[in-house]
DRENDO-1510 file (C-alpha; in Angstrom, 1 decimal, always signed):
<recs>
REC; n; res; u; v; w
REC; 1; UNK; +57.6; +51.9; +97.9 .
REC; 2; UNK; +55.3; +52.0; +94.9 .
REC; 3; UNK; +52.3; +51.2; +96.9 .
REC; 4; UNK; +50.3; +50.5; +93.1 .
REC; 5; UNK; +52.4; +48.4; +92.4 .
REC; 6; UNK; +52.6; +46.0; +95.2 .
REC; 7; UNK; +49.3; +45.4; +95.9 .
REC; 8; UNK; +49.0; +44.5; +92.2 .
REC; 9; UNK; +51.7; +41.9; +93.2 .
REC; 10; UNK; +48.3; +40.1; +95.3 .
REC; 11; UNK; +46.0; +38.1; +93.1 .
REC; 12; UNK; +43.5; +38.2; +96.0 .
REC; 13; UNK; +43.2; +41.6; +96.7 .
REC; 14; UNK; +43.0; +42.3; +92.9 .
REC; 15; UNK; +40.3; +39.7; +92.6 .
REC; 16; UNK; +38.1; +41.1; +95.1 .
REC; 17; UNK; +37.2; +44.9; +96.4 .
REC; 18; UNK; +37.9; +44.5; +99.8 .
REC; 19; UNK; +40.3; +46.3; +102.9 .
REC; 20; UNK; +42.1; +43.6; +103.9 .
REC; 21; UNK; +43.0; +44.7; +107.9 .
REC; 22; UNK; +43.6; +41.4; +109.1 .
REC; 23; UNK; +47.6; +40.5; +108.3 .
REC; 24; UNK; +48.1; +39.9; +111.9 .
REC; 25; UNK; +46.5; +36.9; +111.5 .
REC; 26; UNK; +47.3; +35.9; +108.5 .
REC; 27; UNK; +48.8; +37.7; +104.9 .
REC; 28; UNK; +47.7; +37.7; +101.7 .
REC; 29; UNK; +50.5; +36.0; +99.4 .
REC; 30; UNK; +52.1; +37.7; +96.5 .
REC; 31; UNK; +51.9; +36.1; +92.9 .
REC; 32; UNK; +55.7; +35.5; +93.5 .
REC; 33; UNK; +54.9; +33.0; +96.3 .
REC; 34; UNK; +52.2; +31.4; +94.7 .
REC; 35; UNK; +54.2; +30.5; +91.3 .
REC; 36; UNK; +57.2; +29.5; +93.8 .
REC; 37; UNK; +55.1; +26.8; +95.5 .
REC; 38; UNK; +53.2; +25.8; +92.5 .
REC; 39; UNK; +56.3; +25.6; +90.5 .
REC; 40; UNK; +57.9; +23.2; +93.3 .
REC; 41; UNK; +54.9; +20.8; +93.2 .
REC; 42; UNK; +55.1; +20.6; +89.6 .
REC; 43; UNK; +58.4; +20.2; +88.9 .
REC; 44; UNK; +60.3; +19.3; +91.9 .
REC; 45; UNK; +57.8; +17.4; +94.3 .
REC; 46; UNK; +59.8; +14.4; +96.0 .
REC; 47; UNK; +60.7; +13.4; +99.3 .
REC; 48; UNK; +63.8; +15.0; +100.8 .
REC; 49; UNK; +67.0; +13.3; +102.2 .
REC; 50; UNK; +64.8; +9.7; +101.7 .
REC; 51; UNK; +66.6; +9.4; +98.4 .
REC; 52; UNK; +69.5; +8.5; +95.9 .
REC; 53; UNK; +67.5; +9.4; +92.9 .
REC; 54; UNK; +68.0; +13.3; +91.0 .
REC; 55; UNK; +64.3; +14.3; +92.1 .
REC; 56; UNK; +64.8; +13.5; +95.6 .
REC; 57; UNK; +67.8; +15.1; +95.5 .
REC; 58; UNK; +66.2; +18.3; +93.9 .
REC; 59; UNK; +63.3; +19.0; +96.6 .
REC; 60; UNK; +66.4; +18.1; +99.3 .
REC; 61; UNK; +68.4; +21.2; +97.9 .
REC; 62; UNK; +65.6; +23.3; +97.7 .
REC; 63; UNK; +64.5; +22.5; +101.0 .
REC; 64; UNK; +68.7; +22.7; +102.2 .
REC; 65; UNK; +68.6; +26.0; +100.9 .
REC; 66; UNK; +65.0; +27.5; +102.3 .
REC; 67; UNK; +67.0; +26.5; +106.0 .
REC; 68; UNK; +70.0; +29.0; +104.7 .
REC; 69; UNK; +67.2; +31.6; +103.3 .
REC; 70; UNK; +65.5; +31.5; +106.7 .
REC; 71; UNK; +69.4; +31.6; +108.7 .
REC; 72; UNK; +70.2; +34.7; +106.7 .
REC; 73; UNK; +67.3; +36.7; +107.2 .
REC; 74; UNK; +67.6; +36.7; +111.2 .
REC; 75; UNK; +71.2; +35.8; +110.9 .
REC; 76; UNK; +72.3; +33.3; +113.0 .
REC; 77; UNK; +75.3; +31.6; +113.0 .
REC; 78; UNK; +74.5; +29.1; +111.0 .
REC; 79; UNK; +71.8; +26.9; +109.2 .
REC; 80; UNK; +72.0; +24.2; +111.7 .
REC; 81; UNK; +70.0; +26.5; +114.3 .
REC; 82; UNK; +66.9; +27.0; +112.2 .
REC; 83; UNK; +64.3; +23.8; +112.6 .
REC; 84; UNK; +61.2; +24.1; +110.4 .
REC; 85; UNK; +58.1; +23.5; +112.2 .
REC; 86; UNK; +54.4; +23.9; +111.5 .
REC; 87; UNK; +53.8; +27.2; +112.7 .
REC; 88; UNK; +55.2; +29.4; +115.7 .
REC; 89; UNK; +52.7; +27.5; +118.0 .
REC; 90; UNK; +54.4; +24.3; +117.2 .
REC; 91; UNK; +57.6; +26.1; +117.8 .
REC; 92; UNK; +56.7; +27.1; +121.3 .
REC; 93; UNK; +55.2; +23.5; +122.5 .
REC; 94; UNK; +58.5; +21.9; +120.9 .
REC; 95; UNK; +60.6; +24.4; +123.6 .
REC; 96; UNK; +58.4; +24.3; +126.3 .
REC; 97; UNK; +58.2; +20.3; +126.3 .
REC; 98; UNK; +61.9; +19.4; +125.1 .
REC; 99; UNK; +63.6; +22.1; +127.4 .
REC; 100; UNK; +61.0; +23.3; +129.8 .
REC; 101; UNK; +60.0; +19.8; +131.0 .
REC; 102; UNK; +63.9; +18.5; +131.2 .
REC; 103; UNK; +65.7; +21.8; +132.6 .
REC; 104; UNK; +62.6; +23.2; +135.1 .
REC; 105; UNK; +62.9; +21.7; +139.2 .
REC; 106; UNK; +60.4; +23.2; +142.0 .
REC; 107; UNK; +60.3; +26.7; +142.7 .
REC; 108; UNK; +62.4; +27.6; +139.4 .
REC; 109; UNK; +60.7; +30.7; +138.0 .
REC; 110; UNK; +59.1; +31.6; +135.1 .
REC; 111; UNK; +58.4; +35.1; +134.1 .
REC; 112; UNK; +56.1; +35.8; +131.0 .
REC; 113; UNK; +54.8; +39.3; +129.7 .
REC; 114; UNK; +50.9; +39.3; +130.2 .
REC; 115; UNK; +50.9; +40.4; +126.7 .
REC; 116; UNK; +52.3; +36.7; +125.6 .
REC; 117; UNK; +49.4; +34.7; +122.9 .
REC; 118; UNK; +48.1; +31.5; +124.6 .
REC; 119; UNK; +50.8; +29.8; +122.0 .
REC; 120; UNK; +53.6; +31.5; +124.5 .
REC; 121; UNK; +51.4; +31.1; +127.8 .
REC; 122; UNK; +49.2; +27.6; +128.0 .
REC; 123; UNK; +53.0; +25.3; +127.6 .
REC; 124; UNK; +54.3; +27.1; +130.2 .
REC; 125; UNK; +51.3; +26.8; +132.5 .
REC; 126; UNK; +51.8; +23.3; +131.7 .
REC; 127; UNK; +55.3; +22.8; +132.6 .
REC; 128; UNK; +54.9; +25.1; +135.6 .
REC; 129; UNK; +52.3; +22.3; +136.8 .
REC; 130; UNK; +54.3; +19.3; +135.6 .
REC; 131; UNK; +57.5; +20.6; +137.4 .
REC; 132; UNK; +56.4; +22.4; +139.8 .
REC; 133; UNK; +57.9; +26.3; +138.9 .
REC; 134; UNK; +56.8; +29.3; +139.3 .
REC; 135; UNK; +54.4; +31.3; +136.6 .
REC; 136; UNK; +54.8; +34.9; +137.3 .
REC; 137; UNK; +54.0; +37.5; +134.9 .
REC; 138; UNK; +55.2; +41.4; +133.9 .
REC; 139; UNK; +52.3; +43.7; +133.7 .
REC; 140; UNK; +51.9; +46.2; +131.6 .
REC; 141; UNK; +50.8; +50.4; +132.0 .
REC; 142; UNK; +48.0; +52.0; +131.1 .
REC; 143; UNK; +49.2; +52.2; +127.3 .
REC; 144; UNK; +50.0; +48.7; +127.2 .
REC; 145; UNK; +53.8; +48.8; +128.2 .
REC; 146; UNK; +56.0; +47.2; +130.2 .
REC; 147; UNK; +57.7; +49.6; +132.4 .
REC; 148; UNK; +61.4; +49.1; +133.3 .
REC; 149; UNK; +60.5; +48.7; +137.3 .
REC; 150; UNK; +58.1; +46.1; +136.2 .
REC; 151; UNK; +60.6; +44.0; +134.3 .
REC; 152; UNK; +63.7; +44.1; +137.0 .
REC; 153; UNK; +61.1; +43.4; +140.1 .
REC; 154; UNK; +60.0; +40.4; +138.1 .
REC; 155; UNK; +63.2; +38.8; +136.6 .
REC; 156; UNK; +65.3; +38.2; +139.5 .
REC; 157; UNK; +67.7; +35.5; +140.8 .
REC; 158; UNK; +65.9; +32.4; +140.6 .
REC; 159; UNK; +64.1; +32.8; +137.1 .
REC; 160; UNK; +64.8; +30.0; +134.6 .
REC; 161; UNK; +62.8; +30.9; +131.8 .
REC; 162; UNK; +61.5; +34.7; +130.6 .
REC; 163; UNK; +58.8; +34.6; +127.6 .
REC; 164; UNK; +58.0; +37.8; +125.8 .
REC; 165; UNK; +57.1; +38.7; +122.5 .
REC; 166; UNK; +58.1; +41.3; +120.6 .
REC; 167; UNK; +55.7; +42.9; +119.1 .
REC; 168; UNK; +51.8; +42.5; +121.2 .
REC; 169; UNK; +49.7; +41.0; +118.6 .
REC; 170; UNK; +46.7; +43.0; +120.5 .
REC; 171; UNK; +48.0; +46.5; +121.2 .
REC; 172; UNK; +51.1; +46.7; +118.8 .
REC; 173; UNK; +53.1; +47.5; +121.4 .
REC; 174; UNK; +57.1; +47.2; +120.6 .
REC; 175; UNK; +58.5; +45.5; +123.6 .
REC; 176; UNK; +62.3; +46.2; +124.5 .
REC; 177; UNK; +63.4; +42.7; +123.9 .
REC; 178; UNK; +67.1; +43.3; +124.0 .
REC; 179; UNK; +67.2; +44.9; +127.5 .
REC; 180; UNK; +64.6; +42.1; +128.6 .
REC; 181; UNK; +67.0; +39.7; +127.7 .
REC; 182; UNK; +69.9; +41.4; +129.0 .
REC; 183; UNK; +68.4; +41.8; +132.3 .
REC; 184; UNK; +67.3; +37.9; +132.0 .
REC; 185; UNK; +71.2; +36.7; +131.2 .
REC; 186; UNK; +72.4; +38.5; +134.0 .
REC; 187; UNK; +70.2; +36.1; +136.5 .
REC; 188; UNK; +70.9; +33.3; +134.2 .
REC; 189; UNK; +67.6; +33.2; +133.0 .
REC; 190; UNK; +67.1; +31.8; +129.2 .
REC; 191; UNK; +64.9; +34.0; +126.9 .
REC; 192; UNK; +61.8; +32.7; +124.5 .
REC; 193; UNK; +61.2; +35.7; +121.9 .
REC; 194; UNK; +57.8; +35.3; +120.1 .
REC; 195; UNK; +58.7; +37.0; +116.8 .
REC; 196; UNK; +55.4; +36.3; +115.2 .
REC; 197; UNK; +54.4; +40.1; +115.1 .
REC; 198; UNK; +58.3; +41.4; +114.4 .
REC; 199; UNK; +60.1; +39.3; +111.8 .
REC; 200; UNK; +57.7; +40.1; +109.1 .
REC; 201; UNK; +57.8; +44.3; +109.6 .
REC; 202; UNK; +60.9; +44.9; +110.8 .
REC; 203; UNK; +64.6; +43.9; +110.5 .
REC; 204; UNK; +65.1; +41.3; +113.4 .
REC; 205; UNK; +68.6; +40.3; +114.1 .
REC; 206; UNK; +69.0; +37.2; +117.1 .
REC; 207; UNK; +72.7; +37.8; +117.4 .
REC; 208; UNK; +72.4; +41.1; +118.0 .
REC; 209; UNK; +69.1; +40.8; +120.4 .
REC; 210; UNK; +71.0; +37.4; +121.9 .
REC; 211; UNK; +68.2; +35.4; +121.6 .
REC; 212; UNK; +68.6; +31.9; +123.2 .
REC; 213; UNK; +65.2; +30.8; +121.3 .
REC; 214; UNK; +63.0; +32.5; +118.8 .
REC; 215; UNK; +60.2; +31.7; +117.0 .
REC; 216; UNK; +58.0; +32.6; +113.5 .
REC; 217; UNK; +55.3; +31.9; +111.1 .
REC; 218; UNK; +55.3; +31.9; +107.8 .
REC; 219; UNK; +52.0; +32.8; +107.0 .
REC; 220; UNK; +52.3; +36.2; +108.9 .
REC; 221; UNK; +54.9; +37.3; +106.7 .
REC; 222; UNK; +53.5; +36.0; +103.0 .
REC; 223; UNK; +54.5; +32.6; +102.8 .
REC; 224; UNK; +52.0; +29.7; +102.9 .
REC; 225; UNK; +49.7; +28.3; +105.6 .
REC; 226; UNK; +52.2; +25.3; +107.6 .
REC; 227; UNK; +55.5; +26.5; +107.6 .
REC; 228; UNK; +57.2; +27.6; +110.9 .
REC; 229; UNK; +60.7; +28.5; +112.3 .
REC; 230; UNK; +62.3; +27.8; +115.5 .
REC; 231; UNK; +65.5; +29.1; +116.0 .
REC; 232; UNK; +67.7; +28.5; +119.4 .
REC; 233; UNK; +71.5; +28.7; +120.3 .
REC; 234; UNK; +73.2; +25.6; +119.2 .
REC; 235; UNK; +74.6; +24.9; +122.5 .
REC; 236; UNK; +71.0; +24.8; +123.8 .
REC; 237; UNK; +69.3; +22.9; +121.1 .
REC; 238; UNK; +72.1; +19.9; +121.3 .
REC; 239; UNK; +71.1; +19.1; +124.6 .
REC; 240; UNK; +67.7; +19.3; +124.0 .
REC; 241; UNK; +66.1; +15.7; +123.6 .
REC; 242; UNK; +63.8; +15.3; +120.3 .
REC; 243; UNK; +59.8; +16.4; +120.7 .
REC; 244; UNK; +58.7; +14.4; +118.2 .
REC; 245; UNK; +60.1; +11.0; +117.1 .
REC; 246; UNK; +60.3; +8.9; +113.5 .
REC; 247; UNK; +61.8; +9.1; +110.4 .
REC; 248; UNK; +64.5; +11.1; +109.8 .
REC; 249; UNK; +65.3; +12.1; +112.5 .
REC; 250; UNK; +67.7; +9.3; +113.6 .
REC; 251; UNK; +70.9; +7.9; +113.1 .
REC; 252; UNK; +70.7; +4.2; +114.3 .
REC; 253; UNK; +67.7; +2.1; +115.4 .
REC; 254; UNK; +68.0; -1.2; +117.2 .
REC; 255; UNK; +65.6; -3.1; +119.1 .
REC; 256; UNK; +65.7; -1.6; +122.1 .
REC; 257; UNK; +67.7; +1.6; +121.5 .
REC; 258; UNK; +68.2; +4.7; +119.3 .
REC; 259; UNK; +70.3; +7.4; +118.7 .
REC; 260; UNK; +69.4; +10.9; +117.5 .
REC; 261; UNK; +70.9; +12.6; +114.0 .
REC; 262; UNK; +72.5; +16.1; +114.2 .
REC; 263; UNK; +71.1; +19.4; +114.4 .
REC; 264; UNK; +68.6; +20.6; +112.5 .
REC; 265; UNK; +67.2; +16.9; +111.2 .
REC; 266; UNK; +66.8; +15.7; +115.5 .
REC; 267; UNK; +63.9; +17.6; +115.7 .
REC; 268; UNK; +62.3; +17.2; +112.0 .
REC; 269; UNK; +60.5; +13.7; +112.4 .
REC; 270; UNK; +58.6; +12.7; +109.4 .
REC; 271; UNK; +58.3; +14.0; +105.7 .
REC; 272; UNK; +58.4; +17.9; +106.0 .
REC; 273; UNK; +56.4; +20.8; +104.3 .
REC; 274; UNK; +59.1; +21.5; +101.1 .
REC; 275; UNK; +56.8; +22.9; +99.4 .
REC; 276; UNK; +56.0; +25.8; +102.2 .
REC; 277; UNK; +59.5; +25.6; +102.9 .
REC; 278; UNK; +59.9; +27.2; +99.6 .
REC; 279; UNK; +57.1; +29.4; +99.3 .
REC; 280; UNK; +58.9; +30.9; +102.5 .
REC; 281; UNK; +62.4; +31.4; +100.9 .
REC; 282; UNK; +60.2; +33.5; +98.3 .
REC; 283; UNK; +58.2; +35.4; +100.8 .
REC; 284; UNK; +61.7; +36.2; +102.0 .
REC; 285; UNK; +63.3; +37.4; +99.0 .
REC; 286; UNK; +60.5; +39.5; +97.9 .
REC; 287; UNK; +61.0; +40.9; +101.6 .
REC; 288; UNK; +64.3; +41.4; +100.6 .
REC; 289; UNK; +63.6; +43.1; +97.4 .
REC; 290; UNK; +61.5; +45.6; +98.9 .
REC; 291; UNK; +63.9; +46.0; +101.8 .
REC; 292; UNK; +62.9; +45.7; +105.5 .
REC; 293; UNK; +64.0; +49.2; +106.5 .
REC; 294; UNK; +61.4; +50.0; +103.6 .
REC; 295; UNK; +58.7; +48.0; +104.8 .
REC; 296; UNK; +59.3; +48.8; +108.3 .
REC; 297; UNK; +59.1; +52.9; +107.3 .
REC; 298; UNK; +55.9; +52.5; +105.3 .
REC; 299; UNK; +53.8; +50.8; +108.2 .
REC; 300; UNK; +55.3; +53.4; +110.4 .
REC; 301; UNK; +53.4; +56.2; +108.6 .
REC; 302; UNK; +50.3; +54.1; +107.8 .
REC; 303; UNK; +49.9; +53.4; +111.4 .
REC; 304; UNK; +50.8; +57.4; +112.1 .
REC; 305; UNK; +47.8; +58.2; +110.0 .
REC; 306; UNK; +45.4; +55.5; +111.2 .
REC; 307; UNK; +45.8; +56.4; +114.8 .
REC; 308; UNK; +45.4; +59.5; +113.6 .
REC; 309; UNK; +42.5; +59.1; +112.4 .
REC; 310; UNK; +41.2; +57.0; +114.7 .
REC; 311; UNK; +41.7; +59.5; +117.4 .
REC; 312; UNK; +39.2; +61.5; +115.9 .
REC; 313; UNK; +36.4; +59.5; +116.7 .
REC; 314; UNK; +35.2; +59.8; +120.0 .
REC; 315; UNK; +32.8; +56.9; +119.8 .
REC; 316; UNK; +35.8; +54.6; +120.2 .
REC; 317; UNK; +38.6; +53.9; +122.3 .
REC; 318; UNK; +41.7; +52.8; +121.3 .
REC; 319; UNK; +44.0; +50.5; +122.9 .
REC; 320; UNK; +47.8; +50.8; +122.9 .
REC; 321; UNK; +51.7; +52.8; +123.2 .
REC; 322; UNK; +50.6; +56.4; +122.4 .
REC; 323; UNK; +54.1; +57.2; +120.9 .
REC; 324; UNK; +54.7; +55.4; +117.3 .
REC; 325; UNK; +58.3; +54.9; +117.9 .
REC; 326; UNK; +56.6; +51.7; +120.4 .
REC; 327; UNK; +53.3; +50.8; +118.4 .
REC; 328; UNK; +54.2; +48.1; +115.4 .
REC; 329; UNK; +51.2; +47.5; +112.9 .
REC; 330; UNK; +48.5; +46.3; +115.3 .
REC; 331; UNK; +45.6; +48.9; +116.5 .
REC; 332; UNK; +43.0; +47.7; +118.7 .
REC; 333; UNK; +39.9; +49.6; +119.5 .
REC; 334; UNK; +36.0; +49.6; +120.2 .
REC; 335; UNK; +33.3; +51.4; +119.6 .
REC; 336; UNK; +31.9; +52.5; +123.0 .
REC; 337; UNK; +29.3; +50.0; +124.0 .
REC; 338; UNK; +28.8; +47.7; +120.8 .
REC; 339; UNK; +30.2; +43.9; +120.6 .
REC; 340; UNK; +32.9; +43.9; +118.3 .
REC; 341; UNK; +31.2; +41.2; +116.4 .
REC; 342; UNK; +28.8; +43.5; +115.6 .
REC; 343; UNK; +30.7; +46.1; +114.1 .
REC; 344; UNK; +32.9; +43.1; +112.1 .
REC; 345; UNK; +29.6; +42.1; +110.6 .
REC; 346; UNK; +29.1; +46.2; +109.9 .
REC; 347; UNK; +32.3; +46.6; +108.4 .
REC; 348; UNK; +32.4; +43.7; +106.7 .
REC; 349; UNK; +29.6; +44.3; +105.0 .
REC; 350; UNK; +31.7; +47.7; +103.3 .
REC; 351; UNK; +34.4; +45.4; +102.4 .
REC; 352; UNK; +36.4; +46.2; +105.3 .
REC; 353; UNK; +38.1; +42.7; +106.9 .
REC; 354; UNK; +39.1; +42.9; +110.4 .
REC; 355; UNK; +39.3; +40.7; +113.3 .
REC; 356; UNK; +37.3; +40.6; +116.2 .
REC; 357; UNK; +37.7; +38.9; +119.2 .
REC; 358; UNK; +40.2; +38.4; +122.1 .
REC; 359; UNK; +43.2; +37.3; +119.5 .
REC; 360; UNK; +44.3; +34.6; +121.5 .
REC; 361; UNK; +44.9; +36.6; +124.4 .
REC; 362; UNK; +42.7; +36.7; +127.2 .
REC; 363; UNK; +44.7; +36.8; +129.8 .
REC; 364; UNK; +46.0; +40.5; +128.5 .
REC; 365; UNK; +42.1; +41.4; +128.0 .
REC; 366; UNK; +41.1; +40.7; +131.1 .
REC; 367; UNK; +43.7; +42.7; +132.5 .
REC; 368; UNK; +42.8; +45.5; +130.6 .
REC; 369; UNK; +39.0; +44.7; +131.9 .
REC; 370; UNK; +37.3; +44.2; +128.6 .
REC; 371; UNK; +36.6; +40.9; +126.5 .
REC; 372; UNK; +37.2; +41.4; +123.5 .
REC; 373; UNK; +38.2; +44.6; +120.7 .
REC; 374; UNK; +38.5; +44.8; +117.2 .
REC; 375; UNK; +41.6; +44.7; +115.5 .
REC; 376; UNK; +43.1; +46.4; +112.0 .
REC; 377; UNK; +46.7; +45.4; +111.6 .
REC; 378; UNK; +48.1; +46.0; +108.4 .
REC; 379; UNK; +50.6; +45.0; +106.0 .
REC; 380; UNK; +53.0; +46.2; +102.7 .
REC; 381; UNK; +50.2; +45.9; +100.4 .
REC; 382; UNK; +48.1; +48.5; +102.7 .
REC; 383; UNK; +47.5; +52.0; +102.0 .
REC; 384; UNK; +46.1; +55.5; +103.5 .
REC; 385; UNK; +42.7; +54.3; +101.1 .
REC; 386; UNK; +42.7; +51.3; +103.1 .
REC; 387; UNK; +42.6; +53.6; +106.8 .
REC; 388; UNK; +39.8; +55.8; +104.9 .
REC; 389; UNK; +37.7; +53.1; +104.1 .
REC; 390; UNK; +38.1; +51.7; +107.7 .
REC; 391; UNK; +37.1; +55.2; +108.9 .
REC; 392; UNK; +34.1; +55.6; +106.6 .
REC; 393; UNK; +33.2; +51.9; +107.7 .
REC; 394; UNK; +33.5; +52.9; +111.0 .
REC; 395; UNK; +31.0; +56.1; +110.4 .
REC; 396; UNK; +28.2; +53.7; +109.6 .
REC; 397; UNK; +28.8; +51.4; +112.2 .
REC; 398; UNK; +28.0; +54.5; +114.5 .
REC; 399; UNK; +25.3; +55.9; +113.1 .
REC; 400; UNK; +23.9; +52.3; +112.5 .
REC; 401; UNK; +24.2; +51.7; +116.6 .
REC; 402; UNK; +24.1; +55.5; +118.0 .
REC; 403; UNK; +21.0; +54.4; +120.3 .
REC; 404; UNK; +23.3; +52.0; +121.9 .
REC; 405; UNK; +26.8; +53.5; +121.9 .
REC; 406; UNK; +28.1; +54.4; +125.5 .
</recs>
């Protein structure tokens, strides 16, 4: 990868002289994406499948072929299994209320990682309530994994539903998603994969994982804020009944009844996000161009030399898998005594941008016994300049609170 060359590829991060360390959140979007969408809007901008006229029909073959983009990518079968949504939150309530609700009786089990985002844990304490199931969770080791005892004592005859993501967007830690699911088809369990962390740094194929459900943003992986992906096994997602109801998504409406279009449109009520819809298609070929075996291989060794790095300070501690074979592009740490907010405001006055926090998570953090950590996670545009300048910030953060640092 000609590191110079993508980041030049970022109007933002050419516009201002900052580290951005926060793509776990959200990315920075390449110039590529930008045009895409403002291209769209200025030449294409109509409502899709609403109408007869060549406009209409425009955004509805953009939009049409953004869906096949996005099928591609993950591969699945076929175009029909991938529903856009708002984010990967949306994704998740739009499962958890459409099958958890209508397929969950008392006593059913559900197993979630303690690793799982609220996104991936508040639905199904909902449903749990509302049907009345089980909530269990898998706990993880002392460096953040989930042990293979864990996972068989917890998914056992009787579990519905497992939840796990794939990546931890707190400790980077790669869960084994494939044997997770193996294990949960084998009880007749159905498996929830929160790829939120995973599809935009590494090649993520559902046919091969055997995914019944898994979900995305497009804002994690360089596309615009408002664009997410749901995809689920066809067989599944035709029994499902629609989360949200309106326009477009029908067939016939009477007075008193109504019946439900096809796959993908049942569960796209109302004028959808085209515009993002395309900006995603773009992220996705520029992901493409670069090649996810590339990208996957350069955040490797960035990560390799920021824990590296890191290790060498012994003012912090650091969260997560020790081996980078099972740590993605998420490091969390502390320094030793000082509020993470704190050192934010530190580093962000070097021009280092980080998050600080619990990251939607507190479940995890509490487990662990702290409430919060800082967290760099990085992306293609990032660089070993980038980890230095963390580190350096990092410097004067300590010397700034060495009277306080444990």
């Amino acid at each position: 990868m000609e590191q110079n060359r993508i980041k030049d590829d970022f109007p933002i991060l050419n516009n201002k002289d900052i580290s951005y360390l926060d793509s776990g959140a959200t990315t920075q979007k390449p110039e590529a994406v930008l045009e895409a969408v403002n291209e769209y809007y200025r030449t294409s901008n109509a409502n899709p499948h609403r109408g007869a006229y060549s406009l209409s029909i425009e955004a509805t073959r953009l939009y049409d072929e953004s869906r096949e983009k996005v099928s591609k990518f993950i591969n699945s079968e076929n175009k029909e299994q991938i529903i856009f949504t708002r984010n990967a939150t949306e994704s998740l309530n739009l499962i958890a209320y459409s099958y958890g609700l209508n397929n969950l009786k008392k006593e059913d089990k559900i197993v979630l990682s303690i690793m799982e985002h609220h996104s991936n844990l508040v639905p199904w304490q909902y449903v749990s309530k509302k049907t009345g199931a089980i909530l269990e969770y898998m706990y993880t080791n002392q460096n953040g994994e989930l042990e293979e005892d864990e996972i068989k004592s917890k998914i056992v005859p009787g579990t519905k539903i497992v939840g796990i993501t794939h990546v931890s967007n707190v400790l980077g830690t790669i869960n084994p998603v494939k044997e997770i699911i193996q294990r949960a088809h084998s009880v007749g369990a159905i498996v929830i994969v929160d790829a939120s962390q995973s599809v935009p740094h590494m090649k993520v194929d559902v046919k091969d994982l055997d995914a019944d459900f898994l979900v995305f943003s497009g804002h994690k992986m360089l596309a615009p804020l408002g664009i997410g992906v749901l995809y689920g096994k066809k067989e599944l997602l035709e029994k499902m009944p629609p989360f949200l109801f309106g326009g477009d998504m029908i067939e016939y409406v009477y007075e008193q009844e109504t019946s439900f279009a096809e796959l993908p449109n049942k569960f796209e009520a109302g004028t959808q996000n085209v515009g993002g819809a395309v900006g995603l298609a773009k992220a996705i070929d520029y992901l493409e161009n670069i090649g996810m075996d590339n990208v996957e291989k350069h955040e490797k060794e960035l990560i390799k030399y920021a824990l590296e790095r890191l290790s060498m300070l012994d003012f912090l501690s650091v969260y997560g898998p020790k081996e980078i074979e099972k740590h993605a592009s998420v490091i969390s740490f502390n320094i030793n005594g000082i509020h993470p907010h704190d050192v934010a405001s530190i580093l962000d006055s070097q021009n280092v941008c980080v998050r600080s926090g619990n990251h939607c998570a507190q479940p995890l953090l509490r487990f662990m016994g702290i409430d919060s950590t800082l967290r760099a996670s990085f992306y293609i545009y990032n660089d070993k300049n980038d980890v230095d300048k963390l580190i350096n910030a990092l410097l004067k953060a300590r010397d700034m609170f060495a009277k306080w640092i444990k």
